[in-house]
SERO-566190 format. One record per residue (C-alpha): residue number from 0; x, y, z; residue in three letters. Coordinates in Angstrom, 1 decimal, decimal comma, m for minus. Layout:
N
{nr->NUM xx->X yy->Y zz->Z rest->ALA};
...
***
This chain:
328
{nr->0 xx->0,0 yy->0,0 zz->0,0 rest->UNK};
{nr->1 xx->2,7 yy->2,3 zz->1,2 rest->UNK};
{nr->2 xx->4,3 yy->1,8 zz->m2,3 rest->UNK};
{nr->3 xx->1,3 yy->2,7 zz->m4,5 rest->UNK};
{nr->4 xx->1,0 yy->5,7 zz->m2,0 rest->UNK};
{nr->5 xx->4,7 yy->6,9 zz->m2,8 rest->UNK};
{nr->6 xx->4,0 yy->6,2 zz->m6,5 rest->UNK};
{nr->7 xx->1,1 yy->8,7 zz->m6,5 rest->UNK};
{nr->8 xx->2,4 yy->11,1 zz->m4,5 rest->UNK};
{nr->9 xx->5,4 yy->11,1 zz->m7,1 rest->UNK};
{nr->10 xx->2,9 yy->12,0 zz->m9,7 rest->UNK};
{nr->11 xx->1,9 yy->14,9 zz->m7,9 rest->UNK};
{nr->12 xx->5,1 yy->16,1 zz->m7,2 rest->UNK};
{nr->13 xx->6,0 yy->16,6 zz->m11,1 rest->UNK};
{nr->14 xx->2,8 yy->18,7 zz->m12,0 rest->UNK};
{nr->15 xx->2,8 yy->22,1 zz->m13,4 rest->UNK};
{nr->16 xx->2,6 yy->25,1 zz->m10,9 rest->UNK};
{nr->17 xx->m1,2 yy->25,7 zz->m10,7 rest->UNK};
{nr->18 xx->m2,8 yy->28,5 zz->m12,3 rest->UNK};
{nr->19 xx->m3,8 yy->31,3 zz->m9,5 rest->UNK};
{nr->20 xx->m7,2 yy->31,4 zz->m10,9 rest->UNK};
{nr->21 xx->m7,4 yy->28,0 zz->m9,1 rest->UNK};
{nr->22 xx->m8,5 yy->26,6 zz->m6,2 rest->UNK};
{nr->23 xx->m6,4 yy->24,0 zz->m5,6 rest->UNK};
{nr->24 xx->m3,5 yy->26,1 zz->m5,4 rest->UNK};
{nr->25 xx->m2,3 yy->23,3 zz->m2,3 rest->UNK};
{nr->26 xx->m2,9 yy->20,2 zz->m4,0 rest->UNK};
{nr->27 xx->0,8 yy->19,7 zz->m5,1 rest->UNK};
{nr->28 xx->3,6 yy->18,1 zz->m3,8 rest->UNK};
{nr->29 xx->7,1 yy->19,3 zz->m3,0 rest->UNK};
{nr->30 xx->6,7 yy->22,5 zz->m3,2 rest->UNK};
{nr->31 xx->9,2 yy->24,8 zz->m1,7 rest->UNK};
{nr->32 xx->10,8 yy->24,1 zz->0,7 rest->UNK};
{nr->33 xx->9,8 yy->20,3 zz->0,7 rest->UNK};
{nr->34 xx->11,7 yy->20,7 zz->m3,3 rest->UNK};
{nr->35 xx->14,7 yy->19,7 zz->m1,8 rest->UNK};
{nr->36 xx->14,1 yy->16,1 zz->m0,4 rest->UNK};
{nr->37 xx->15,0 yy->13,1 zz->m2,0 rest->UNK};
{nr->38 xx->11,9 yy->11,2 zz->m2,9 rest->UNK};
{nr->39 xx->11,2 yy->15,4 zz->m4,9 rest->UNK};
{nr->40 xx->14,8 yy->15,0 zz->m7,0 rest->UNK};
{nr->41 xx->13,2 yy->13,6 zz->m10,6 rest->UNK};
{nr->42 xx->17,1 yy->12,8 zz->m11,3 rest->UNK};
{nr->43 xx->17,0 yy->9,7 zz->m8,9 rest->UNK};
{nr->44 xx->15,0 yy->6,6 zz->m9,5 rest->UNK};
{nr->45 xx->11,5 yy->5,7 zz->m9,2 rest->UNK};
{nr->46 xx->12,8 yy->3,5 zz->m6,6 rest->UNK};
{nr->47 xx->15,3 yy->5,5 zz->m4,8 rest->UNK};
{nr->48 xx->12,8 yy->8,3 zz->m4,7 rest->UNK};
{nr->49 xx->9,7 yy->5,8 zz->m3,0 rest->UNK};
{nr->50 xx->12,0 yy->4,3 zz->m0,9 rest->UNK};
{nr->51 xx->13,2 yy->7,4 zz->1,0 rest->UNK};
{nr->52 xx->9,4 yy->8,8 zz->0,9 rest->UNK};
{nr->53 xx->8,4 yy->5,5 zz->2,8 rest->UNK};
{nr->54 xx->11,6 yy->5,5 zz->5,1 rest->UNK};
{nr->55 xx->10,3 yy->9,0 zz->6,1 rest->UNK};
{nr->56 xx->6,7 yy->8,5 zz->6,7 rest->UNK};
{nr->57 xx->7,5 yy->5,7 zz->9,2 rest->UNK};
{nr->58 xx->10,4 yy->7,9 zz->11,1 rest->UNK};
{nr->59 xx->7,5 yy->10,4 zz->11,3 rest->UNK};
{nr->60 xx->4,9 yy->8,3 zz->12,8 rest->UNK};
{nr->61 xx->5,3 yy->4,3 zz->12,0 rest->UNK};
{nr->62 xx->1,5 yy->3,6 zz->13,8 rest->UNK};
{nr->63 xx->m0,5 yy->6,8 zz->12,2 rest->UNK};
{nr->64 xx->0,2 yy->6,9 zz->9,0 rest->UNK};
{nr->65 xx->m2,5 yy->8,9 zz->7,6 rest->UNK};
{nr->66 xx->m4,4 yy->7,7 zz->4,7 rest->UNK};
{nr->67 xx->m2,7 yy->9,7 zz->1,5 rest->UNK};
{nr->68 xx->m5,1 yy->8,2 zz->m1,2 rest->UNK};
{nr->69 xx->m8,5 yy->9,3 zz->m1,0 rest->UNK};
{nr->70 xx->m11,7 yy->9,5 zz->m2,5 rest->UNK};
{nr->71 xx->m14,9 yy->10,5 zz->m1,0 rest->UNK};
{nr->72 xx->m13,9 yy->12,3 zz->2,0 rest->UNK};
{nr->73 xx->m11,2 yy->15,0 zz->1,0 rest->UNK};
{nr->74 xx->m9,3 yy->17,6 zz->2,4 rest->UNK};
{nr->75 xx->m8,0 yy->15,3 zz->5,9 rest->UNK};
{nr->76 xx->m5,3 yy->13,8 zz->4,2 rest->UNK};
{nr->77 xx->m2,3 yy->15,7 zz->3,7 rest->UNK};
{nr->78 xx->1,3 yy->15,1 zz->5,8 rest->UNK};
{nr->79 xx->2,2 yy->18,5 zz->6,2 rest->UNK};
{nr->80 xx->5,5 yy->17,8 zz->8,0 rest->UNK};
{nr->81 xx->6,6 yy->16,6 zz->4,6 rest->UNK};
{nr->82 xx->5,2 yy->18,7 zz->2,2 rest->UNK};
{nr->83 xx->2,4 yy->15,9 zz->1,2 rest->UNK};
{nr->84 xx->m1,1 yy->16,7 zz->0,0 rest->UNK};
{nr->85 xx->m3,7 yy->14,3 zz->m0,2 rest->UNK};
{nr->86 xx->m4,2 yy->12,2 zz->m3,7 rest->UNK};
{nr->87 xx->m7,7 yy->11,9 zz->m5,0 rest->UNK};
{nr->88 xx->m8,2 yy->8,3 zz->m6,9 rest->UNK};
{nr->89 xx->m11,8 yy->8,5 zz->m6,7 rest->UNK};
{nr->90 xx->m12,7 yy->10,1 zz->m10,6 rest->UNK};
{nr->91 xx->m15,8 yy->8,9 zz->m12,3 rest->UNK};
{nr->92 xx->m15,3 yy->9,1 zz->m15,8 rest->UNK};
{nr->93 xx->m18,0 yy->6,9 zz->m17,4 rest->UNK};
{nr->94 xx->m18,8 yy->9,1 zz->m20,1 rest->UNK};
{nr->95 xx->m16,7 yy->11,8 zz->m19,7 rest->UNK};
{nr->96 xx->m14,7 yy->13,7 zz->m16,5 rest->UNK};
{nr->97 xx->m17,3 yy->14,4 zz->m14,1 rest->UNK};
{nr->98 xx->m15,5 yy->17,6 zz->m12,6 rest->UNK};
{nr->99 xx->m15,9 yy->21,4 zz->m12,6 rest->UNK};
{nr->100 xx->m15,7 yy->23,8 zz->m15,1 rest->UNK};
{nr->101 xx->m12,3 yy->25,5 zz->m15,4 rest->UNK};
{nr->102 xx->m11,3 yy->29,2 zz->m16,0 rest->UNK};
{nr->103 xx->m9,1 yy->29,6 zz->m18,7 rest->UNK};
{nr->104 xx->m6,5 yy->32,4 zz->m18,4 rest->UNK};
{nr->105 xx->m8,5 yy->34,8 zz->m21,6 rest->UNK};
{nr->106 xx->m11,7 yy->34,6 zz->m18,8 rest->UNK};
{nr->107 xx->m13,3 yy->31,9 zz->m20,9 rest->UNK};
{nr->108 xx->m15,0 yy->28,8 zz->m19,2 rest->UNK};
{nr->109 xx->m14,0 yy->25,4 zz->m19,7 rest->UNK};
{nr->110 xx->m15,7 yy->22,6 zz->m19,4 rest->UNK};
{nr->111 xx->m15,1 yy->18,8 zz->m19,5 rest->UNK};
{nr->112 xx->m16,7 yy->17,1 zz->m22,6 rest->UNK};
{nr->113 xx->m20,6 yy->14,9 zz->m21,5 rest->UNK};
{nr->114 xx->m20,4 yy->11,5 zz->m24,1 rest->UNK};
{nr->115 xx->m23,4 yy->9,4 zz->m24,9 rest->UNK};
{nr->116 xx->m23,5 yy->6,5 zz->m22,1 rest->UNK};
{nr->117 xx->m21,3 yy->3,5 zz->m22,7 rest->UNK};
{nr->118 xx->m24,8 yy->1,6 zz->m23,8 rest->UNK};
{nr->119 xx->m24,9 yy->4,0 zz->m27,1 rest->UNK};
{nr->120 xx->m21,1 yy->2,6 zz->m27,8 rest->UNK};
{nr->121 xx->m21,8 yy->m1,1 zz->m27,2 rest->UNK};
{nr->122 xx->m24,8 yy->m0,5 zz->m30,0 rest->UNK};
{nr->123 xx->m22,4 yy->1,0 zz->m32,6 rest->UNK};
{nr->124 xx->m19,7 yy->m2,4 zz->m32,4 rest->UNK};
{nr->125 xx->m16,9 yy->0,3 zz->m33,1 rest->UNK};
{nr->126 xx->m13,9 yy->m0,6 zz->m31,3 rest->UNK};
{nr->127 xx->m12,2 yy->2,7 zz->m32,7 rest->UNK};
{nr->128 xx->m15,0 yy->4,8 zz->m31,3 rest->UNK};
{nr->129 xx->m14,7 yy->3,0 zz->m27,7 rest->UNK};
{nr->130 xx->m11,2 yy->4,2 zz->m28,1 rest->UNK};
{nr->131 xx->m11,7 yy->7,3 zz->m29,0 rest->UNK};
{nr->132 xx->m14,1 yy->7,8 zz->m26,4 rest->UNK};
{nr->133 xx->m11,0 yy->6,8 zz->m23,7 rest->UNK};
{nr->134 xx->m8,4 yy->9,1 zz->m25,6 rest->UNK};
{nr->135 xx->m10,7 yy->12,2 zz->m25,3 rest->UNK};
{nr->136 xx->m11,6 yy->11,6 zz->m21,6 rest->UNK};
{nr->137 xx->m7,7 yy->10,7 zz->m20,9 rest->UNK};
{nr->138 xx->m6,8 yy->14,2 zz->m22,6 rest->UNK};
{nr->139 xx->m9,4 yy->16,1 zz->m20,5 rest->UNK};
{nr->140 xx->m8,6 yy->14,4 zz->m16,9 rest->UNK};
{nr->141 xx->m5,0 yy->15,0 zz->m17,4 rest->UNK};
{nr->142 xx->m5,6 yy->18,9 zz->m18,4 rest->UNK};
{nr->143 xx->m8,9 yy->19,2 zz->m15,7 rest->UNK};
{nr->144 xx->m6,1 yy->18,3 zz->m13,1 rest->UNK};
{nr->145 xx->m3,6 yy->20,5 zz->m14,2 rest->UNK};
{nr->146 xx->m5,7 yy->23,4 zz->m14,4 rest->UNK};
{nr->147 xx->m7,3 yy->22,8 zz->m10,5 rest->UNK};
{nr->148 xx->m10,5 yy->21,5 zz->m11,4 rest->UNK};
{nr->149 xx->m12,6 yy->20,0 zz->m8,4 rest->UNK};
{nr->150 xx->m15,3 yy->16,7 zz->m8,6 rest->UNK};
{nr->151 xx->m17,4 yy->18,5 zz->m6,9 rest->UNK};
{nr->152 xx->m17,9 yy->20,7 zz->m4,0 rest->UNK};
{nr->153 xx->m16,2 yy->20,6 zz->m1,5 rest->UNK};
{nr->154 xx->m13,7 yy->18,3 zz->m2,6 rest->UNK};
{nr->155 xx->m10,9 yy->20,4 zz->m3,5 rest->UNK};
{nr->156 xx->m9,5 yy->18,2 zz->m6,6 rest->UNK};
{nr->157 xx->m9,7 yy->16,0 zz->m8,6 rest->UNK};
{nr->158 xx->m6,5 yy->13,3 zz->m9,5 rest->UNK};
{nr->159 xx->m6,0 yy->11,3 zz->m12,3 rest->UNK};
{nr->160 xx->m7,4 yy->7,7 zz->m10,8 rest->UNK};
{nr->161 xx->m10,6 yy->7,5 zz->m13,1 rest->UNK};
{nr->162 xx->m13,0 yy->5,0 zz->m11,7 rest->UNK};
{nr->163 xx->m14,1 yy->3,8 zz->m15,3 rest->UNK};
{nr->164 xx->m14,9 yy->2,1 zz->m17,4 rest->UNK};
{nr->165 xx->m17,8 yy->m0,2 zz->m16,3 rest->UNK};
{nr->166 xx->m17,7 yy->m3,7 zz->m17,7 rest->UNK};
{nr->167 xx->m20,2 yy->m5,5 zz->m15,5 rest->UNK};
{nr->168 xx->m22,6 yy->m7,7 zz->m17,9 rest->UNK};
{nr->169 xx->m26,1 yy->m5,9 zz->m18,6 rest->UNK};
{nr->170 xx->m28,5 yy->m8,6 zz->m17,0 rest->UNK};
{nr->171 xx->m31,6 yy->m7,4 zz->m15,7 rest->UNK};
{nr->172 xx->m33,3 yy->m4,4 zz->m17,3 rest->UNK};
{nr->173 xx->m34,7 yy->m3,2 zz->m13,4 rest->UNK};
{nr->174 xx->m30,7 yy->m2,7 zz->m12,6 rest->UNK};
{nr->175 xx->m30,1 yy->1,1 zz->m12,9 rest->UNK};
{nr->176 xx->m26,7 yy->1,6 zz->m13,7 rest->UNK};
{nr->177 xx->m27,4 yy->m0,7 zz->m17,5 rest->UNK};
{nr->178 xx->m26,9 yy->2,5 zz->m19,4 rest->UNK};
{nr->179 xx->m22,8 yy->2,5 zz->m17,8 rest->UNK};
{nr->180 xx->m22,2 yy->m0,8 zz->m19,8 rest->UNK};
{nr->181 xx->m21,7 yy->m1,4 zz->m23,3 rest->UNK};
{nr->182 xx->m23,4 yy->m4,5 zz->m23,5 rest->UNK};
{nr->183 xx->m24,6 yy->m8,3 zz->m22,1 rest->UNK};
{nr->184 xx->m22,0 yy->m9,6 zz->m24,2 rest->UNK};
{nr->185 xx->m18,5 yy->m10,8 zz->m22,8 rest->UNK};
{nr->186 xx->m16,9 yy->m10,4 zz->m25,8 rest->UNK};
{nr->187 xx->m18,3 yy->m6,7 zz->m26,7 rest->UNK};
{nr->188 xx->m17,5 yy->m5,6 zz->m23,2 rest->UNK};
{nr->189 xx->m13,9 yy->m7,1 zz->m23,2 rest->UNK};
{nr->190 xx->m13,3 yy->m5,0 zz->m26,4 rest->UNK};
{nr->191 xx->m14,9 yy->m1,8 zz->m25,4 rest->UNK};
{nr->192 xx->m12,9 yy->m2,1 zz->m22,1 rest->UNK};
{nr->193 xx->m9,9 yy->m2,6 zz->m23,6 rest->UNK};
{nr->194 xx->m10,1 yy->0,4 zz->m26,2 rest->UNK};
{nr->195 xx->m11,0 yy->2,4 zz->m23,7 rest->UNK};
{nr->196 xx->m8,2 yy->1,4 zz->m21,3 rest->UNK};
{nr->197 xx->m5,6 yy->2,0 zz->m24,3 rest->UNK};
{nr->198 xx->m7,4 yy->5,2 zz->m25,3 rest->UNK};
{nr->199 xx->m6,9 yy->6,7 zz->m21,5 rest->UNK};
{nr->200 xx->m4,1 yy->5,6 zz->m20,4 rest->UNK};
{nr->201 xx->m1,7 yy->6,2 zz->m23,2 rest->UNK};
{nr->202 xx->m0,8 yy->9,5 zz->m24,3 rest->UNK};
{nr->203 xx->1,7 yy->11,2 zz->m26,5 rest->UNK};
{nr->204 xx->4,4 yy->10,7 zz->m23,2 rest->UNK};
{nr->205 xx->5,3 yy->7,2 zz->m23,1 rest->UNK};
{nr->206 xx->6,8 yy->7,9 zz->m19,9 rest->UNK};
{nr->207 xx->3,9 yy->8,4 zz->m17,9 rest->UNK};
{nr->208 xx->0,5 yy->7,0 zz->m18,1 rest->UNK};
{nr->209 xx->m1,7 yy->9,8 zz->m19,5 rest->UNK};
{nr->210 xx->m4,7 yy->8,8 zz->m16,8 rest->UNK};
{nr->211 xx->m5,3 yy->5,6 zz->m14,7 rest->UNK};
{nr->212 xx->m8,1 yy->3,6 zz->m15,6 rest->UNK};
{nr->213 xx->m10,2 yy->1,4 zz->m12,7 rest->UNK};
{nr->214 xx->m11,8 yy->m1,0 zz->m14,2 rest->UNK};
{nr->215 xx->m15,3 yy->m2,0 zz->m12,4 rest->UNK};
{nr->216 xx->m17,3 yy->m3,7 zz->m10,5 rest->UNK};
{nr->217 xx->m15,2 yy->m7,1 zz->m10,3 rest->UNK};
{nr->218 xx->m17,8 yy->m9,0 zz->m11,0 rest->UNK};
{nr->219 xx->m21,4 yy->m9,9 zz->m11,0 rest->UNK};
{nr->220 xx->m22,6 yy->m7,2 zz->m10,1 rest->UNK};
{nr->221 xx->m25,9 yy->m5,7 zz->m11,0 rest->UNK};
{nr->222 xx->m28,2 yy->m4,6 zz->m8,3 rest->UNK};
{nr->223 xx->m28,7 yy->m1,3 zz->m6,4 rest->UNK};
{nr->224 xx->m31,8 yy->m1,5 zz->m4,7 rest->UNK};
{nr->225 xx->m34,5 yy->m3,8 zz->m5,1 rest->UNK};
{nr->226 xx->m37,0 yy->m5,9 zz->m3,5 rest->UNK};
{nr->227 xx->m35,1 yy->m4,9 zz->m0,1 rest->UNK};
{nr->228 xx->m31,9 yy->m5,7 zz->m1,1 rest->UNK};
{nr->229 xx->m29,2 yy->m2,9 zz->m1,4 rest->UNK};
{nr->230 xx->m25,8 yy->m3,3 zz->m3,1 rest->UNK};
{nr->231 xx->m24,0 yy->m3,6 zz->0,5 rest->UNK};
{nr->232 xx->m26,2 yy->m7,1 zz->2,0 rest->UNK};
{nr->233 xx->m26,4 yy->m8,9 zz->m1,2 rest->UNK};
{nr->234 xx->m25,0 yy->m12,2 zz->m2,0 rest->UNK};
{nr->235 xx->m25,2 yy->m12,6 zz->m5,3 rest->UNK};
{nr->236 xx->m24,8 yy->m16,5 zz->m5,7 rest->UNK};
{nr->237 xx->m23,2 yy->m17,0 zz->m9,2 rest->UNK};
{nr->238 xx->m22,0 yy->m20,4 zz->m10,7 rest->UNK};
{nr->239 xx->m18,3 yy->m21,0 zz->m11,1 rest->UNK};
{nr->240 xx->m18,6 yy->m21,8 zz->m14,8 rest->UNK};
{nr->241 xx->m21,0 yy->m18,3 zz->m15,0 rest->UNK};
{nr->242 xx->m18,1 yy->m16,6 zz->m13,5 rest->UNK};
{nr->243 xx->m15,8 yy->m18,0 zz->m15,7 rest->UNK};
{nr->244 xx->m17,7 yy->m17,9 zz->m18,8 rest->UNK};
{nr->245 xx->m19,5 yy->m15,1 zz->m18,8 rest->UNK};
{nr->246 xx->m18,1 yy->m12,3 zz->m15,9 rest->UNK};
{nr->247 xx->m14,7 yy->m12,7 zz->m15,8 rest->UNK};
{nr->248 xx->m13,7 yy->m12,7 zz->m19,7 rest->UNK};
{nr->249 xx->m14,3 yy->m8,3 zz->m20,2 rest->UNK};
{nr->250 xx->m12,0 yy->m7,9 zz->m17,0 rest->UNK};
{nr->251 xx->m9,2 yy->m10,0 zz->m18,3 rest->UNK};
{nr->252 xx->m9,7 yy->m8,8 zz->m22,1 rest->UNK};
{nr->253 xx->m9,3 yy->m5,3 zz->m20,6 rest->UNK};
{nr->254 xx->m6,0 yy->m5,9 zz->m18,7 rest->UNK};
{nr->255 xx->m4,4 yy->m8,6 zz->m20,8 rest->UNK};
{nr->256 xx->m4,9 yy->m6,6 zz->m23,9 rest->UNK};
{nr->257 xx->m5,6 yy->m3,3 zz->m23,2 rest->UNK};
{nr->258 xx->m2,9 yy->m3,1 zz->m19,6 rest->UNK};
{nr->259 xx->m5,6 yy->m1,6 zz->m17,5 rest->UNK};
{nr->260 xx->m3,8 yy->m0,5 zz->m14,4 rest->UNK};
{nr->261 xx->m6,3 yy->m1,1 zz->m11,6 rest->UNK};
{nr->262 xx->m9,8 yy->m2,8 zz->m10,6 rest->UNK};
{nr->263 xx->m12,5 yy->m1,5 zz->m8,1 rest->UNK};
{nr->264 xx->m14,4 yy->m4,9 zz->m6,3 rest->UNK};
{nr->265 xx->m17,8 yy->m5,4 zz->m6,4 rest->UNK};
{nr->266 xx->m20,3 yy->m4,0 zz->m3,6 rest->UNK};
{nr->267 xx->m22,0 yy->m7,7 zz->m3,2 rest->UNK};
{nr->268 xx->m20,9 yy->m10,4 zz->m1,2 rest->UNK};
{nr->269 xx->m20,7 yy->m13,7 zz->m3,7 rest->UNK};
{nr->270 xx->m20,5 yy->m17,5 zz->m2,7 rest->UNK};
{nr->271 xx->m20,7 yy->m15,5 zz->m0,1 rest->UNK};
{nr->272 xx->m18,2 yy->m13,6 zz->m0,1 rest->UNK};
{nr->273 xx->m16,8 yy->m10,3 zz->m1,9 rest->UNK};
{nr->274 xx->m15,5 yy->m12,0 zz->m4,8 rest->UNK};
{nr->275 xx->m12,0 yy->m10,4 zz->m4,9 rest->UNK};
{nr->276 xx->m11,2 yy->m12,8 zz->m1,8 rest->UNK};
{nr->277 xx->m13,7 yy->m15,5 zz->m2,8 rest->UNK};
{nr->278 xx->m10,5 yy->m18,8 zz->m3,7 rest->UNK};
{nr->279 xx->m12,6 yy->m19,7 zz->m6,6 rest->UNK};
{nr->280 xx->m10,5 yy->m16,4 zz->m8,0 rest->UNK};
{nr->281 xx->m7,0 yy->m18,0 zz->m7,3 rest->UNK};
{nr->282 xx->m7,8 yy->m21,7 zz->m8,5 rest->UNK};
{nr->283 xx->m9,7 yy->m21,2 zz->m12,0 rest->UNK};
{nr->284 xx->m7,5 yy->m21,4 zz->m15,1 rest->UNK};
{nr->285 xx->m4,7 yy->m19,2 zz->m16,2 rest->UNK};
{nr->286 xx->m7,5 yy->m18,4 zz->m19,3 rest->UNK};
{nr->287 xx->m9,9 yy->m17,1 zz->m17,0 rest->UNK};
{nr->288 xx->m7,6 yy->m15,9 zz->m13,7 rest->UNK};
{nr->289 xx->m7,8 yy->m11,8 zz->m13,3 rest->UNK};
{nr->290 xx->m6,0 yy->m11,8 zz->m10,4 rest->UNK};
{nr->291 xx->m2,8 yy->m13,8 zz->m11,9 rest->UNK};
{nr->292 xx->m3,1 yy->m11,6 zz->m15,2 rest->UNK};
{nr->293 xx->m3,1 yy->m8,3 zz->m12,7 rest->UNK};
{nr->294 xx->0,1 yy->m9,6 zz->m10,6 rest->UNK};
{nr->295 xx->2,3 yy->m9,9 zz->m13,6 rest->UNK};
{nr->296 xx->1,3 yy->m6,9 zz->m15,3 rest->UNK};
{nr->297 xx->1,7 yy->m5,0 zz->m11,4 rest->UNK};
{nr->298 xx->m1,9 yy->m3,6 zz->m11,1 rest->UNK};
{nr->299 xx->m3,6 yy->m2,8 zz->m8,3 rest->UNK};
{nr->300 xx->m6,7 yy->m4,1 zz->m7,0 rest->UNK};
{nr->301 xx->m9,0 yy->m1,8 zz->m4,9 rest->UNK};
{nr->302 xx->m11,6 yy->m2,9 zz->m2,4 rest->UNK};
{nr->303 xx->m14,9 yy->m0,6 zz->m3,1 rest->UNK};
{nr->304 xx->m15,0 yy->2,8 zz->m1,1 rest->UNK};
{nr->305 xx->m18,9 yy->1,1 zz->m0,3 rest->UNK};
{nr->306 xx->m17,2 yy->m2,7 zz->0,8 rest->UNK};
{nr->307 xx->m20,1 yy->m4,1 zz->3,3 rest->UNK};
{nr->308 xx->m19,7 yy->m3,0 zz->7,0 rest->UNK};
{nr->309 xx->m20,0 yy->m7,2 zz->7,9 rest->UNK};
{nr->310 xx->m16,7 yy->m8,2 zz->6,8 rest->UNK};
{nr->311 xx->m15,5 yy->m12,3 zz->7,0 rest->UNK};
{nr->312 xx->m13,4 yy->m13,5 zz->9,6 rest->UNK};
{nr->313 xx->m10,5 yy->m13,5 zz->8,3 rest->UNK};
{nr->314 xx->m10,1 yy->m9,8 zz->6,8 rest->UNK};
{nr->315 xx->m6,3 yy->m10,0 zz->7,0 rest->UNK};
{nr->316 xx->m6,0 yy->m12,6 zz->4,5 rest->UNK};
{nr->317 xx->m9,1 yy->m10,6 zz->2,1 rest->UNK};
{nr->318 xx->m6,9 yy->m7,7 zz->2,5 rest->UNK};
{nr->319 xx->m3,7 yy->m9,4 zz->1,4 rest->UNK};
{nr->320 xx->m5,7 yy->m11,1 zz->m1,7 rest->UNK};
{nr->321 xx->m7,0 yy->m7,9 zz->m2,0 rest->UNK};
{nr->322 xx->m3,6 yy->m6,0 zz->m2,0 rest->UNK};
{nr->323 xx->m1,9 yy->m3,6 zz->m4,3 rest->UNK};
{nr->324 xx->0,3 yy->m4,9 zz->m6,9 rest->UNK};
{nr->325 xx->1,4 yy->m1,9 zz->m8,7 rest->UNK};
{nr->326 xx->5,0 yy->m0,1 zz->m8,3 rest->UNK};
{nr->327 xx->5,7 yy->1,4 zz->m11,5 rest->UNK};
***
């Protein structure tokens, strides 16, 4: 965790100087005097720079870190002995940035670009519009955070984390997110996710990734509230061979081949648990296995900011199956 932390905190650190017509005028790292550390100097490795920003959040307080990756619940975050602001990875981008409008530096407004929903895409089976569709909302999250744009008030910014796309499979017409996906199909969902991973996350820097894509909600997941059932206490009981034939396929299409760099788990509990720790996940076939395709490719995987107050017995273990992969 501490080494995903450092990795976006890093991020931060080599932003432009925010525009003073901004209000997130504090959301960047190593900032004078703070410039001067180690883990700031871009002339050291990746790894020599995360290593001495970990060595120095234990030696200022090895049993409070605070949490430094946030979504939901802003402004609590930063480490100001350090020079550290908070990191928002909590952007929904399903159609587009959903963030403020920006003042450009003539006076003008700016504002991020509203797409048809994912459902219109699956409909056209146009792989080079579903990438498109990524490329255009990559463009705009990077330059919405550059220029101090804010999700929504008061959060105070917004970070390049995009929770998107949504590859759950369209299964019951009463679910009301159906207009986020592109489709019932494994297949068309696999390539829309992928095309839109590709179109996000790589820009015209292969150095850095342009924006981080979240793929969600691993898996089966399509209920919100219904017949007294909310997304947080049900267990939705799903075959093996259903979760190998039909859920899992878009989620492995969409890291394998498009290198999607993190997943969000579902809100439901399944067989019955959350099915990010459920060891159907680590036993099924290298064809259909998300998580062994995630470890070798270093992605993260992220428990929902909405995971189910009744958690199993043996959280330590979820957690660890659960755990972040990525150090890039």
């Amino acid at each position: 965790m501490l080494s995903l932390l450092a990795v976006c905190v890093l991020q931060v650190c080599v932003a432009q100087t925010m525009p003073k017509t901004s209000t997130t005028l504090n959301s960047r790292s190593c900032q004078p005097p703070y410039d001067k550390l180690p883990f700031c100097d871009t002339t050291l490795s990746l790894d020599e720079r995360v290593d001495d920003l970990i060595e120095r959040l234990w030696q200022i307080n090895a049993t409070n870190i605070p949490y430094h990756l946030t979504a939901r619940n802003m402004g609590k975050n930063a480490l100001p002995a350090l020079g550290l602001q908070e990191y928002d990875w909590g952007l929904n981008c399903i159609h587009g940035v959903q963030s403020s409008c920006i003042l450009d530096t003539d006076g003008s407004t700016k504002c991020p670009t509203s797409f048809m929903n994912p459902v219109n895409y699956g409909n056209s089976w146009n792989k080079s519009l579903s990438f498109a569709l990524g490329a255009v909302i990559g463009v705009e999250t990077r330059a919405l955070w550059i220029a101090g744009a804010v999700e929504q008030s008061p959060r105070n910014h917004i970070g390049l984390d995009t929770w998107s796309p949504n590859i759950n499979i369209a299964r019951d017409p009463r679910w009301g997110r159906n207009q986020e996906v592109p489709s019932e199909d494994p297949l068309l969902n696999g390539d829309f996710g992928s095309q839109y991973t590709q179109g996000l996350q790589e820009g015209k820097d292969p150095s850095y990734l342009q924006a981080v894509v979240t793929l969600k909600h691993w898996d089966a997941y399509s209920l919100e509230n219904s017949g007294g059932f909310t997304r947080h206490n049900f267990n939705a009981v799903v075959s093996n061979y259903s979760l190998s034939h039909t859920y899992f396929p878009a989620f492995r299409q969409s890291v394998v081949e498009g290198g999607a760099t993190g997943v969000m788990c579902e809100y439901v509990f399944s067989h019955p648990l959350c099915i990010c720790i459920f060891p159907f996940c680590l036993m099924c076939s290298p064809q259909t296995n998300v998580l062994a395709a995630l470890t070798t490719l270093q992605a993260p995987i992220i428990l929902s900011m909405d995971f189910p107050r009744v958690l199993p017995p043996f959280l330590p273990m979820s957690f660890a199956m659960c755990g972040i992969f990525r150090d890039t």
